[in-house]
Every structure is written in structure tokens, then in C-alpha cells.
N, C-alpha and C positions, 0 to 999 in steps of 0.2 A: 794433725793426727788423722790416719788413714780410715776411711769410713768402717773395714773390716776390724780395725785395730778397736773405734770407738763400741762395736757392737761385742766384741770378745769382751772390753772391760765393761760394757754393760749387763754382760751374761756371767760375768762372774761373780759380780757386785751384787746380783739377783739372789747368786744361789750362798755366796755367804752370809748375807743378811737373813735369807729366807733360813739358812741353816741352824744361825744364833737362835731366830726368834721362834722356831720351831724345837729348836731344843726346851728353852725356857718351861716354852709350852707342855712337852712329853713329860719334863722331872718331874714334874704337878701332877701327871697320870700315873705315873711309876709309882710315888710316894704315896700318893690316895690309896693303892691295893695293896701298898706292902705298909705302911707308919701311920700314914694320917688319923687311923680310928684310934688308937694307941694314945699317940701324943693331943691327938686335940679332942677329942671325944671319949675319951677311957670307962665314962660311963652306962655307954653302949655296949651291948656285948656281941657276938659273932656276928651273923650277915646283918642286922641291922646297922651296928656301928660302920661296917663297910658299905651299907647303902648312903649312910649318910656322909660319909667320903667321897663317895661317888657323886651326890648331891653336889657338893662343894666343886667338884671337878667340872661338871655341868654349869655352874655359875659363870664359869669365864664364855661359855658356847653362850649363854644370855646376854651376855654384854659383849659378843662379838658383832652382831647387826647395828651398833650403836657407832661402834669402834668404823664400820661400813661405813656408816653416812654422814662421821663426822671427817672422816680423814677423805673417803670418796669425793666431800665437799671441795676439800680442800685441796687435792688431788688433780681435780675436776676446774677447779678454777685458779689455780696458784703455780700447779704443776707437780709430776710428780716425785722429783728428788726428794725437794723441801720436807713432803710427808713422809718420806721412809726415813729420813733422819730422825723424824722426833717420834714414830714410832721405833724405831729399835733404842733410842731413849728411855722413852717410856714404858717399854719390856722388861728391859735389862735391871733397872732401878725395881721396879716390881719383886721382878727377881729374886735380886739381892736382898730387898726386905724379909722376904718370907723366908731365906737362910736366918737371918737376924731373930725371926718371930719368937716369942717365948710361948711354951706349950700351957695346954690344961693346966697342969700344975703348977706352973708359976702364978700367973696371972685370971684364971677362972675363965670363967664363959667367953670373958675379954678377948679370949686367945682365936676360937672357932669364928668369934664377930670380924675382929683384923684378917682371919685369914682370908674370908669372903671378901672383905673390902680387895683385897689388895690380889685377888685372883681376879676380881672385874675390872681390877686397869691392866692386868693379861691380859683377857678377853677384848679390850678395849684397842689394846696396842698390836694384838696381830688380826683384828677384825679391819685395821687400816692398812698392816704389810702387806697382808696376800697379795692384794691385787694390785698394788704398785708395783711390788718384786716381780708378777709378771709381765705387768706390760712398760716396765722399765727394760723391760729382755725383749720383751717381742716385738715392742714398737720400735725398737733400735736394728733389729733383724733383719741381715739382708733378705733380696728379693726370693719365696720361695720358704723361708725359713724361720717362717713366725711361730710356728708349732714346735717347733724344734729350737728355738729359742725359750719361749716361753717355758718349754721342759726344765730352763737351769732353774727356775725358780721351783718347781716343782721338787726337783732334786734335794732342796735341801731338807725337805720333810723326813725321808726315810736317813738321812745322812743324822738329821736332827735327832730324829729317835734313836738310831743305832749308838750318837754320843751320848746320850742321857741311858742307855740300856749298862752301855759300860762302867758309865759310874755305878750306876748300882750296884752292878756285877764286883768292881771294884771294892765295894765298903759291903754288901753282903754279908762278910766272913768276918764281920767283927761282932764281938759279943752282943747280944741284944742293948745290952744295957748301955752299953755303947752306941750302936747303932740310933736307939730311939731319944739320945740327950744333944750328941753332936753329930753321929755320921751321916743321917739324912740332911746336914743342912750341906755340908761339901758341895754338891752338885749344884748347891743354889748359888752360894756364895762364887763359884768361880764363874757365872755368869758375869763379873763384873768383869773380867779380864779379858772375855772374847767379845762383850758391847764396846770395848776400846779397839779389838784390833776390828772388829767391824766397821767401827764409826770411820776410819782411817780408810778402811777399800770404799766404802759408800759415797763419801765427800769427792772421790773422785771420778764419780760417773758424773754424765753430761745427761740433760734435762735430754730426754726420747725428742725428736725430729715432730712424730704427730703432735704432741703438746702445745711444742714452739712453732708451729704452725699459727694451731688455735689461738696462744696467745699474742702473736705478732697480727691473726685476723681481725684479735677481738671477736672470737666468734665461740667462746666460753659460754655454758650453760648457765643461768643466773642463780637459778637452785636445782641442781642433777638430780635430788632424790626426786623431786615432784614429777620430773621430766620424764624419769624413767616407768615413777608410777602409773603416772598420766599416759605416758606415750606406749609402754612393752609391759602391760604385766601380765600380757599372754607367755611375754619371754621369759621374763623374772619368774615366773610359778613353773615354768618347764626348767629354765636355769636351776631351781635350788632343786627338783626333782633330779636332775641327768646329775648332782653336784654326788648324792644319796651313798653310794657303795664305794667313791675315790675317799672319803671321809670315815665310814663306820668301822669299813674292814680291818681299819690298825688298831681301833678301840676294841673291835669284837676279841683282837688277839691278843692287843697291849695292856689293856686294861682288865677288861670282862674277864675273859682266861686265863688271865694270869691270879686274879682273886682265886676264881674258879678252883684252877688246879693245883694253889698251894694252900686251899682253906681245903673246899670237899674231898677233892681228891689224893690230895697228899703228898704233891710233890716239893722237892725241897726247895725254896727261892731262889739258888743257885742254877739248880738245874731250871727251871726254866726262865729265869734272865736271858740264861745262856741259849735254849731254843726259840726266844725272840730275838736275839743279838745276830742267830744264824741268818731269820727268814730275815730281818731287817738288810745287812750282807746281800741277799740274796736280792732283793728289793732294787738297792742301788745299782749292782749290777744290770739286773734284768730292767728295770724302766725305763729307762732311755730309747730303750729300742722301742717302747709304743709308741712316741712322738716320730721316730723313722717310721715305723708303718704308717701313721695317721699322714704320713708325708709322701711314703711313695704308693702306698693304694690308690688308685683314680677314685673309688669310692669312699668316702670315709664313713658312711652308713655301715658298708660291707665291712669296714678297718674297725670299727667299735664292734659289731658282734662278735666278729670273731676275737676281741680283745675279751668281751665281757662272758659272753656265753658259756666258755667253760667255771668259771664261779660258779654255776647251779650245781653243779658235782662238785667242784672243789671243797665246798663253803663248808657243806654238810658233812665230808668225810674229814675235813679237817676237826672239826667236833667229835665225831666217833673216836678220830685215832687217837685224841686227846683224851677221851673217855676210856681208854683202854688202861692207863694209868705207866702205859710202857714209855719207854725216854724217846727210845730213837725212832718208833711210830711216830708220836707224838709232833718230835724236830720235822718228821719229814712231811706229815700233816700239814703244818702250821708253816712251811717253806714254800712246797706246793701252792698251797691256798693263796702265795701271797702274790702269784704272780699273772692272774688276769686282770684283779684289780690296780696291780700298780703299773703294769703297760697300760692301763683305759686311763690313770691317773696324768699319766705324763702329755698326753695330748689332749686330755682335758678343758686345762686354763687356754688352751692357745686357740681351742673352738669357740669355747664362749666369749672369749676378747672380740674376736673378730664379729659376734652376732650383735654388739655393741653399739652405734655412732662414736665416734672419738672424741665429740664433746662431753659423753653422759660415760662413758666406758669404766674410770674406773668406780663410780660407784653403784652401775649396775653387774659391772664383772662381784665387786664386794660384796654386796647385799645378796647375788644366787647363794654363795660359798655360804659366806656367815648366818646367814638364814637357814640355810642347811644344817648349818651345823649345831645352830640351837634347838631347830624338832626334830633334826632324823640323827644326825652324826654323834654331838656331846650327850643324849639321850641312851646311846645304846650301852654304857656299864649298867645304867641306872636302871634302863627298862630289862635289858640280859638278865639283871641281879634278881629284879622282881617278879620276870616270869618262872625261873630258875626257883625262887621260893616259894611260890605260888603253886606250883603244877611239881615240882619236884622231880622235873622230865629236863632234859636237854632237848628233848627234841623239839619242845614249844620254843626256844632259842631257836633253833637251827630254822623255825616255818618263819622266823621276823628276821632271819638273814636272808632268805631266800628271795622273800615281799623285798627287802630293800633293791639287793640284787635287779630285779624283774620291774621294779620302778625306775631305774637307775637307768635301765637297756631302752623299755619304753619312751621315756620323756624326751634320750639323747636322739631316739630315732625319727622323736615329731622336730626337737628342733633343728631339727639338721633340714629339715624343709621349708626354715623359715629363711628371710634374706641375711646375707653375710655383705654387714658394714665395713671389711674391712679396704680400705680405699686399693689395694693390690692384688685381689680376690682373684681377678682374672688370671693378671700376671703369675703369681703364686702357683695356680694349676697348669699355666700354659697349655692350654686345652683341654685338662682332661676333666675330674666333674668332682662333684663332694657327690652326687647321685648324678645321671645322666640326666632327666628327666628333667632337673633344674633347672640343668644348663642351657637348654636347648625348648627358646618360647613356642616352640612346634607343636612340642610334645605337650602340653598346654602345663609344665609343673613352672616354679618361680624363678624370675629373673637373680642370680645371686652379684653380690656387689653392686 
């Protein structure tokens, strides 16, 4: 098989895997703001019950650093096909349990305790995808195109959500009473049918070239986490900081906002499914093209600001317009908004792969994301919801969008000045620079590669 042939089926392999175990993930945020307080905490009443939805939703962002450094290990020394099998295994089964779960009312407290259990082998099973799915892409990626590989894997996130928005949207229109005994379980239950045709495109990618290098050197990490700790946690604390706004932004709209404006403000859960289903649409579309920028900018300092920098307006006026309580303000809010963070999204995974060594990569590429996304990312319904209660302002929401935002722009700016491991680094730019200054030991800035 021809080397472009094997990188095409490994980029697509990325982005269907990363797409099942990304859906699994979102239904669990959809149903926390529209059912979960209802069916498994009924004895909670308005935003509290929904905090502690939220709570639960949060659980799986806890057990995603875990999900890092057990599959990163293994990843890391075994290789990484092996571990995206038995992570989207172990997703997918998760799953389908929690279609299966019975509510409060059948089974008591019993019911909120399994729900937890079995949201932390979620958390568990996509704390190991992420970063296999992309450096199953990038590291197969012809010369030039590891950032743009890496994007399939990225891709399936917003692809993830837009199918899990549909189900919703889908079973929405059935009577509550309906909706809150069997219709929320639908979207769970047919995870078992796309963890089959997954496992089917997955088994047939070939172990990434960097990998089988390592393993043929014998030049495998003995234990990656310690490695990384010990060796980059200048990197690792800048990694999970640059990781900050690719992560929050789809909870501030998918989750947070969506409580938000079918509890306070009053919109009908129909309609805005349906104005998350657009920006989500819209998402797909548009982010692809920030792993083209991040690829044809000579700078990719200059290629992230201009990615990220308009979010300081977006973020904020996407809140007002949603505050307005109008539909199509609202959709066009919430479209807008989505589109500086998911072009900075897309060339993301394929910057910080590369800031990695290839023996330690995927479990320090995992541990930025999933660390991220246990204090700053799965955090934001839960702290949204509390400041929101709290202060009784939206705008106290919009000043902890803004901080992530502006931590997000910052951290990616320092580490773009640190060295890039990735063994093609040169070749990849063919002279030109991720900063000039870098490139060039004259100017006294770092040797890259």
C-alpha cells in the first residue's frame, strides 16, 4: 500500500474514532442540561438540581487525566493502534450502559451512584483516544502535513457534537413523559452500533512509522509519565494552559447556555438544539481551515493570534445576543462565537504533538488536553452555573470567558518558543519559521527541531 494511501486511511481512522468517542461524550452534556436533574436527582429542585448535573458531567473531565497516563503508558510503550481499540471499547460499552441505567425512581440513590461510576470509565476511555487519534494522523502524515493531519482527528469533535445535537433535536418533540422514561436513552443506546462500525475502520490502520521506529530501536520510555514530569513540566503547565478556550468554548455554548437559556431565559429546547446544531454546522465547516493557516503562515505565533484574538469580542457578544432572548440574534451569536476558537482548535493537537519527543508524546500530548479539561474545560457548566447564581449577572460569566480566552492566547505564545521535537520540523517548514527569531541561532531566539 502506497505511503499516501496508508496516511489517508490513517486520517480517516482518526477522525471516525475520534467522532464515535466524541459523540458518546457530548450526549452525557446534552442530557445533564436537558434530563439528568429530572431522572436521577428529582429531589433537587431548579438550578441546584442542574448544578448537580453538571457535577456529574464534570466527573468524566476527573477521570480523563487518569484515562492520560494509563493508555499514554501504554501508547507510549506498546504503540498506538492497540490503545485506540480498547479505548473506543471501552467508551462505547460505557455508553450503552448508561442507555440501559434505570432512574431515581426505580432503584434510589443507587441510580445517581452507577451514573457517576460509569461516566468515569467515559472520562477514562477518551482521556486515552484524544491523543492516539491524533498522533495516529499526524505521525503517518506526509512531509509538511502533520498539522493538517492531526486536524482529522480534531474534526471529529464538532462532527461528534453536531450527531449527538441531532438526536436530541430528534426525540425533543416527544412528550415529556416520554422523553424522561425512554427517549433520552435512544442516543445512548445506538452508541453500540457505531463502536461496531468503528472498531471495523480502526483495526485497519497500520501502527504510525514514529512508533515502529521506537519499537524496533527499543528506545521506548520505561515510564512516560515520570519522564514527562521530570523532564517538560514547563511544557505540560503551558500545554494544559494553550489547551484552555479549544475545550471550554463548546461547553460555554453546549452545555452552560443551553441550561442557561431554556431554564432563565425561556427558550424552547427545540429551538435552541437547533441554534447549537447550526454553529456546530458551522464549526465543521470552518475549522479545517485553521490547520491550513497554521500550515501556510511562516509564523504560527502570528497564525494563532489572529486565530484566537477575535474571541475577545466574539465571546462576550455572543452572550448579550443570547441574552436578548431573540432566536435568530441568538443562532447568529452563538455561530459567530464559534468560529475563532474552532480554527485555533484545529491546529492545536498537531502543535503540541510536535513540542513532545516521540518516545514520551502520547502521554504528554494527553495529560496537556485531559488536565485541561479537568480544571479549566469540564469545569465551565459548573463554575458558569455558580457564578450565574451567585452574582445574578451574565456578565460575571462573560469576565471567566474572557480570562480563559486570554490564558489560552498567552500560554500558546510562550510555548511556541519552546523547541519543536518533531523529527521533520525543518523539512515541514522548508525554510520558513513558526517565529523567525527561532529559526535563525543569530538572532539569539531557539534552535527548533
Amino acid at each position: 500500500m502506497s505511503s499516501a494511501r496508508t496516511a489517508n486511511r490513517a486520517g480517516v481512522g482518526a477522525f471516525i474514532g475520534s467522532t464515535i468517542e466524541w459523540f458518546d461524550f457530548y450526549i452525557y452534556g446534552t442530557a445533564s442540561a436537558l434530563v439528568f436533574d429530572e431522572v436521577f436527582f428529582p429531589e433537587l429542585d431548579g438550578a441546584l438540581g442542574t448544578l448537580v448535573a453538571f457535577a456529574t458531567f464534570w466527573v468524566g473531565f476527573l477521570a480523563r487525566p487518569l484515562g492520560g497516563v494509563v493508555f499514554g503508558h501504554i501508547g507510549d510503550r506498546l504503540g498506538r493502534k492497540k490503545t485506540l481499540v480498547i479505548t473506543l471499547l471501552m467508551m462505547g460499552t460505557a455508553t450503552t450502559a448508561i442507555g440501559l441505567l434505570p432512574g431515581y425512581a426505580q432503584i434510589g440513590v443507587w441510580a445517581p451512584i452507577l451514573l457517576v461510576c460509569i461516566r468515569m470509565v467515559q472520562g477514562i476511555g477518551l482521556g486515552g483516544e484524544w491523543g492516539g487519534s491524533v498522533l495516529i494522523a499526524s505521525e503517518h502524515a506526509p512531509k509538511g502535513k502533520s498539522i493538517l493531519y492531526g486536524a482529522f482527528a480534531q474534526q471529529g469533535s464538532p462532527v461528534g457534537n453536531t450527531l449527538s445535537t441531532v438526536c436530541f433535536l430528534l426525540i425533543s418533540g416527544l412528550p415529556e413523559p416520554a422523553m424522561l422514561s425512554w427517549g433520552w436513552r435512544l442516543p445512548f443506546l445506538a452508541s453500540a452500533v457505531l463502536v461496531v462500525v468503528g472498531l471495523f475502520i480502526r483495526l485497519r490502520v497500520t501502527e504510525s512509522p514514529a512508533m515502529a521506529r521506537l519499537i524496533e530501536s527499543k528506545r521506548t520510555a520505561k515510564l512516560p509519565v515520570w519522564e514527562v514530569v521530570r523532564s517538560h513540566p514547563g511544557l505540560l503547565a503551558l500545554g494544559i494552559g494553550a489547551c484552555t478556550i479549544g475545550l471550554s468554548a463548546t461547553y460555554f455554548k453546549s452545555t452552560f447556555a443551553l441550561a442557561w437559556a431554556t431554564g432563565e431565559l425561556g427558550f424552547a429546547k427545540t429551538d435552541f438544539l437547533t441554534i447549537i446544531l447550526v454553529a456546530n454546522i458551522a464549526q465543521i465547516v470552518v475549522q479545517p481551515f485553521g490547520a491550513v493557516i497554521a500550515t501556510r503562515m511562516r509564523s504560527l505565533s502570528r497564525a494563532v493570534t489572529v486565530m484566537l484574538l477575535p474571541e475577545v469580542v466574539l465571546l462576550p457578544l455572543m452572550f448579550l445576543l443570547i441574552a436578548t432572548g431573540d432566536y435568530w440574534l441568538a443562532m447568529a451569536g452563538v455561530a459567530v462565537a464559534t468560529v475563532p476558537h474552532c480554527l485555533y482548535y484545529a491546529a492545536m493537537a498537531g502543535i503540541l504533538a510536535g513540542r513532545f519527543p516521540a518516545e514520551v508524546r502520547y502521554t504528554g500530548l494527553s495529560l496537556c488536553y485531559q488536565l485541561c479539561g479537568t480544571l479549566l474545560g469540564g469545569t465551565t457548566p459548573v463554575v458558569g452555573q455558580f457564578l450565574l447564581s451567585a452574582s445574578g449577572s451574565i456578565n460575571v460569566v462573560i469576565g471567566y470567558a474572557l480570562f480563559q480566552v486570554l490564558l489560552t492566547l498567552g500560554c500558546m505564545l510562550v510555548l511556541l518558543r519552546l523547541p519543536d521535537h518533531d523529527e521533520r520540523s525543518d523539512e515541514r517548514r522548508e525554510g520558513g519559521d513558526h517565529d523567525r527569531s527561532a529559526l535563525d541561532p543569530a538572532s539569539g531566539g531557539v534552535q527548533l527541531g
